[in-house]
MARLOMI-401955 format. One record per residue (C-alpha): residue number from 1; residue in three letters; x, y, z. Coordinates in pm, 1 decimal, decimal comma. Example, Ala and Ser with C-alpha at 12.3 -4.5 7.8 and 13.67 -1.06 7.14 Angstrom:
<mitor pos="1" code="ALA" X="1230,0" Y="-450,0" Z="780,0"/>
<mitor pos="2" code="SER" X="1367,0" Y="-106,0" Z="714,0"/>
***
This chain:
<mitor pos="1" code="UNK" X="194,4" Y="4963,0" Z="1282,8"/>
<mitor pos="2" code="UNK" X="137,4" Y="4591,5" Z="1338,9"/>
<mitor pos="3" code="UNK" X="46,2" Y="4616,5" Z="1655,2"/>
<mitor pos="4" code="UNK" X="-336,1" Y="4662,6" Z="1757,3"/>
<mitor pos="5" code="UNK" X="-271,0" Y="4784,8" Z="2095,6"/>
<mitor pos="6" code="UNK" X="5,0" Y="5031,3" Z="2105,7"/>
<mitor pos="7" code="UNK" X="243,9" Y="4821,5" Z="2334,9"/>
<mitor pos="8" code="UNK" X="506,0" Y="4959,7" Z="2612,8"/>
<mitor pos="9" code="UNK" X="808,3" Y="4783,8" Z="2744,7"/>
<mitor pos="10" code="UNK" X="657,8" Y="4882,0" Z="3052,5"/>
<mitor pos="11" code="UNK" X="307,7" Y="4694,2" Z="2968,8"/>
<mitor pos="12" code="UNK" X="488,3" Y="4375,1" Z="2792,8"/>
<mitor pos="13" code="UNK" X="811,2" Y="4328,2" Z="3076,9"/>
<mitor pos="14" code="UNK" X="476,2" Y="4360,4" Z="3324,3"/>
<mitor pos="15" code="UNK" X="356,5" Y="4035,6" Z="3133,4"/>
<mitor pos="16" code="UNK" X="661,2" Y="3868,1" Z="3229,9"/>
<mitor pos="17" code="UNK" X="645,5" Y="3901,0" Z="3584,2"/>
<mitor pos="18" code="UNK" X="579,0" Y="3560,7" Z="3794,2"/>
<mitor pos="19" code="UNK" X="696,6" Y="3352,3" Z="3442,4"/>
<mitor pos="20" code="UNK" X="987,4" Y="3138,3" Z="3333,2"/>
<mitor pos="21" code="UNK" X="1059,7" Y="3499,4" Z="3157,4"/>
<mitor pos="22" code="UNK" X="1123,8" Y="3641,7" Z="3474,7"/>
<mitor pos="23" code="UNK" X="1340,1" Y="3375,2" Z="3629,6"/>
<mitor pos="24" code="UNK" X="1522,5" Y="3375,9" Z="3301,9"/>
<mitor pos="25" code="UNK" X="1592,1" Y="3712,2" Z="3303,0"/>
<mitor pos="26" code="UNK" X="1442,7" Y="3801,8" Z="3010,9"/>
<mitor pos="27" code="UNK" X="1337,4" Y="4200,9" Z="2917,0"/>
<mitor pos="28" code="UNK" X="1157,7" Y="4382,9" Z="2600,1"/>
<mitor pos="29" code="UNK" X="1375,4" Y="4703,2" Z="2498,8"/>
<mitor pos="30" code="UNK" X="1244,2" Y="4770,9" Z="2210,7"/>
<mitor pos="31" code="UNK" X="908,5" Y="4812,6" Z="2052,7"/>
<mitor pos="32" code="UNK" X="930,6" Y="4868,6" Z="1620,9"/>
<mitor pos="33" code="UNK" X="662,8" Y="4942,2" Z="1364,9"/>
<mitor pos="34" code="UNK" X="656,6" Y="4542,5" Z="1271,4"/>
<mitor pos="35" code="UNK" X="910,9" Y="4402,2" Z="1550,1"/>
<mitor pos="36" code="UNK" X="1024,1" Y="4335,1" Z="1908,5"/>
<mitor pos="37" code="UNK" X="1358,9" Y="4286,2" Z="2044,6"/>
<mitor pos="38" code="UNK" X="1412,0" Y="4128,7" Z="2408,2"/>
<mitor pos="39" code="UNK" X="1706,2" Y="4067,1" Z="2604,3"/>
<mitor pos="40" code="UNK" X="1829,5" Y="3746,4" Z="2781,4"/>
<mitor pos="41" code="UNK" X="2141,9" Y="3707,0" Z="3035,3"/>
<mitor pos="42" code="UNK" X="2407,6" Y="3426,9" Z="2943,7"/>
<mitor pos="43" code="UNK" X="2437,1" Y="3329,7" Z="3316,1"/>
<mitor pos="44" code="UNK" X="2397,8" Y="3039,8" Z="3565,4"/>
<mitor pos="45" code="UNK" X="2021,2" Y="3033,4" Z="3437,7"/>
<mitor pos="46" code="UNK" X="2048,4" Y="2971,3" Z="3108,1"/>
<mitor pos="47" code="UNK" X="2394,8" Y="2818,3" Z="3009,6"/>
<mitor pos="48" code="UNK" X="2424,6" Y="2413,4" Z="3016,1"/>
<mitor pos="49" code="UNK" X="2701,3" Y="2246,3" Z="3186,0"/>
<mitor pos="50" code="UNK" X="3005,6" Y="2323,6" Z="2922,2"/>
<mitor pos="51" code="UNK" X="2947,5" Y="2684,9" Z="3022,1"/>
<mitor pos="52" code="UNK" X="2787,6" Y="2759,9" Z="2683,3"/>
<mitor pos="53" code="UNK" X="2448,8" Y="2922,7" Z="2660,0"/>
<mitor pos="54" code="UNK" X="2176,6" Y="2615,7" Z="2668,7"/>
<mitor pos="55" code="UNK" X="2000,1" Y="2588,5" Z="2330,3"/>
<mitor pos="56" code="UNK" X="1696,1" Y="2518,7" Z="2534,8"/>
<mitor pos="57" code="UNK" X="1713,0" Y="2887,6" Z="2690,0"/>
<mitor pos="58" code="UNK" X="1745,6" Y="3048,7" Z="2300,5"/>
<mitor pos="59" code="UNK" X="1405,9" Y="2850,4" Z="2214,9"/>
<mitor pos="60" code="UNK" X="1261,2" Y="2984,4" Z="2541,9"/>
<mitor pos="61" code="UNK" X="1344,8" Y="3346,0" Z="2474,4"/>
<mitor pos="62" code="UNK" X="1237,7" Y="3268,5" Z="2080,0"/>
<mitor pos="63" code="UNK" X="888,5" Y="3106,6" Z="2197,3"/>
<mitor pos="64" code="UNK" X="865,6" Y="3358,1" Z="2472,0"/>
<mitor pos="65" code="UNK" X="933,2" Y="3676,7" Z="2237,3"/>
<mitor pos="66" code="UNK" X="697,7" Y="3540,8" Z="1958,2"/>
<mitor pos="67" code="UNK" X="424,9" Y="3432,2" Z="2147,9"/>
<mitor pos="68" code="UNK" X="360,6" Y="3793,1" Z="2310,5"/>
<mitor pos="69" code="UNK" X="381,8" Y="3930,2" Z="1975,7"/>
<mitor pos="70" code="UNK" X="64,9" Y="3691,0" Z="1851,8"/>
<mitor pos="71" code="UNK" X="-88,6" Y="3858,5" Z="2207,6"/>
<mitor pos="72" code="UNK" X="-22,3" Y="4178,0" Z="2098,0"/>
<mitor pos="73" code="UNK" X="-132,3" Y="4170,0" Z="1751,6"/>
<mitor pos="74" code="UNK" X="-493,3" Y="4033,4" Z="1816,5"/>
<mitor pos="75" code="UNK" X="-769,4" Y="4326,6" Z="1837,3"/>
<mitor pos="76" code="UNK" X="-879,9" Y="4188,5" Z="2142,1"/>
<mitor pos="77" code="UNK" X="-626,2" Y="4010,7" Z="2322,7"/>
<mitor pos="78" code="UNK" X="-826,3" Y="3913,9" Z="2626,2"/>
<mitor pos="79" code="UNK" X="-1073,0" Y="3767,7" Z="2433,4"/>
<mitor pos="80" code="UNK" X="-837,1" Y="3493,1" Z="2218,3"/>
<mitor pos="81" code="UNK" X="-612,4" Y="3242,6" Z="2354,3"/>
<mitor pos="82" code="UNK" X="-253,0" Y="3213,2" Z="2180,4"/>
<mitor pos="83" code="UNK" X="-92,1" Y="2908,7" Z="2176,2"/>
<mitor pos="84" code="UNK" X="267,0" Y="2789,1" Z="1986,7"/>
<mitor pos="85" code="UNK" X="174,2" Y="2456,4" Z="1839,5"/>
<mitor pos="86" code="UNK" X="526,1" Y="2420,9" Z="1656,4"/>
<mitor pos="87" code="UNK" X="898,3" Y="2588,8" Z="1708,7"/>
<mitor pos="88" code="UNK" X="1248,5" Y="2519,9" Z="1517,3"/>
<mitor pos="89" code="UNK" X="1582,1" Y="2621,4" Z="1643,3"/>
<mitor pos="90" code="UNK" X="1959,7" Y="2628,7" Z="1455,1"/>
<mitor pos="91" code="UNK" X="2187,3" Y="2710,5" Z="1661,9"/>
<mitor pos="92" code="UNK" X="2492,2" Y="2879,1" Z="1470,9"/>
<mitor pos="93" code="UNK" X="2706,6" Y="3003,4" Z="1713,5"/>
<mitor pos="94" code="UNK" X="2810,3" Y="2955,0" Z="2070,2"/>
<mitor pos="95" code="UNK" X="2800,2" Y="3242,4" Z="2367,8"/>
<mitor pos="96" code="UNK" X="2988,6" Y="3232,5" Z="2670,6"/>
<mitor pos="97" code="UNK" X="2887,4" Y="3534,6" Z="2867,3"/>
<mitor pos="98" code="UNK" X="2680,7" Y="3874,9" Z="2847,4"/>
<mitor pos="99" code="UNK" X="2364,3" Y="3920,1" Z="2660,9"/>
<mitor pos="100" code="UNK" X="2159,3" Y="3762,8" Z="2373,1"/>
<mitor pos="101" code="UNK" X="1900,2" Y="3965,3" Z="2192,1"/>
<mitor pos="102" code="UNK" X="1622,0" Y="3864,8" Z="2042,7"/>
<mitor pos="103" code="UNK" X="1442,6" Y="3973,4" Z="1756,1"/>
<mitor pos="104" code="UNK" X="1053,8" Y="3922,3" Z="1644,2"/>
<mitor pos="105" code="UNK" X="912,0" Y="3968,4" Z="1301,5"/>
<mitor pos="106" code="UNK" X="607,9" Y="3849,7" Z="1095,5"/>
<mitor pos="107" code="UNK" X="642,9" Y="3551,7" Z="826,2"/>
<mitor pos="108" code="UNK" X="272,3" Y="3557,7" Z="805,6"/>
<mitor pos="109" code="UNK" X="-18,3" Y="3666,4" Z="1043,1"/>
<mitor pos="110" code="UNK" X="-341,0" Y="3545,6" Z="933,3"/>
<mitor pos="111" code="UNK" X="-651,9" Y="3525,3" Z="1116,6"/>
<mitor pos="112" code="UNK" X="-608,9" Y="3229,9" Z="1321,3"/>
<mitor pos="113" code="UNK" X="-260,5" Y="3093,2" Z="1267,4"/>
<mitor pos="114" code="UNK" X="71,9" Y="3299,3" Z="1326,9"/>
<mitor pos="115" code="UNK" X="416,8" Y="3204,0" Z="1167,0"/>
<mitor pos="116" code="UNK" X="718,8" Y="3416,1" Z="1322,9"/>
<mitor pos="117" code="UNK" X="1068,6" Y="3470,3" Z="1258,5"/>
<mitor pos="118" code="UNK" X="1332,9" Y="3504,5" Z="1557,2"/>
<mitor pos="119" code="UNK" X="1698,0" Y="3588,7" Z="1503,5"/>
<mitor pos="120" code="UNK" X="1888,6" Y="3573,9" Z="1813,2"/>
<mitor pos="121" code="UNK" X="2247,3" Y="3760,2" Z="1827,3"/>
<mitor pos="122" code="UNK" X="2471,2" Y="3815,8" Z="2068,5"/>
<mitor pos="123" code="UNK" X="2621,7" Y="4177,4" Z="2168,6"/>
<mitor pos="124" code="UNK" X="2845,1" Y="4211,7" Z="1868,3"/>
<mitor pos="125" code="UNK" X="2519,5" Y="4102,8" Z="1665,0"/>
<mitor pos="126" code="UNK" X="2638,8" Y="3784,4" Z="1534,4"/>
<mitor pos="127" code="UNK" X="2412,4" Y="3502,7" Z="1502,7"/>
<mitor pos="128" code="UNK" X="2381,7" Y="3287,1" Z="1767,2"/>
<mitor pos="129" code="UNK" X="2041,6" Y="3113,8" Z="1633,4"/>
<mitor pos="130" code="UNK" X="1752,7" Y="3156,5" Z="1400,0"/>
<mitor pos="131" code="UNK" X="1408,7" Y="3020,1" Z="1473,8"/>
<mitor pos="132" code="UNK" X="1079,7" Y="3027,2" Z="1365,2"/>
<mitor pos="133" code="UNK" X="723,8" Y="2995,6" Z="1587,3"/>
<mitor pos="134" code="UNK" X="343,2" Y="2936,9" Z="1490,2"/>
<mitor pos="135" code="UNK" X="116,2" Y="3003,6" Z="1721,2"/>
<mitor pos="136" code="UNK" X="-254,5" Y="2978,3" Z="1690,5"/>
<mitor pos="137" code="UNK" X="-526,9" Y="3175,8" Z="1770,3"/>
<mitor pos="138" code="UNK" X="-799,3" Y="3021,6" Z="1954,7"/>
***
């Protein structure tokens, strides 16, 4: 397992209490060997004016999703800060209404910088947008 911690939902939706996570709407349901998935609500939060979900939100949920995971991974995660010094978007496809999903996995973890792959779909698992994060470890 990637993970040095052995993470809950319970432990990592806790994290996102009191955040722009929360007020989002965003939620961890899933927990894989060398992954995390998170949910996010295509509602009056995070669509723009045209009624389509705001590209801003996906890069929120992306940056959100993938900088937990760099939390997670470190031995000692109290003892390290994590910080995303660089994020890219494409957004391929537009959502309406209902949920987009989330989806974290490793491009490379090294010892102080992170590079992460998020594919966001929507609920028939299309592709709404692909991103990728690096965070560093401090």
């Amino acid at each position: 397992m990637l993970w040095k911690n052995n993470p809950t939902l319970e432990g990592l939706n806790s994290i996102n209490q009191g955040t722009l996570c929360e007020h989002l709407g965003m939620e961890f349901t899933e927990v894989g060997e060398d992954y995390l998935i998170a949910k996010m609500p295509v509602d009056h939060r995070t669509k723009q004016p045209m009624g389509l979900l705001h590209g801003g939100a996906s890069v929120a949920l992306a940056e959100s999703i993938g900088s937990v995971a760099s939390f997670i991974i470190q031995e000692n995660p109290m003892e390290s800060h994590v910080v995303g010094v660089e994020i890219n978007a494409n957004h391929l496809k537009s959502v309406r209404e209902g949920w987009v999903y989330g989806k974290v996995t490793p491009i490379k973890v090294g010892r102080t910088l992170h590079i992460w792959n998020i594919d966001i779909t929507n609920e028939d698992g299309d592709l709404v947008c692909v991103s990728r994060l690096t965070c560093m470890v401090r």
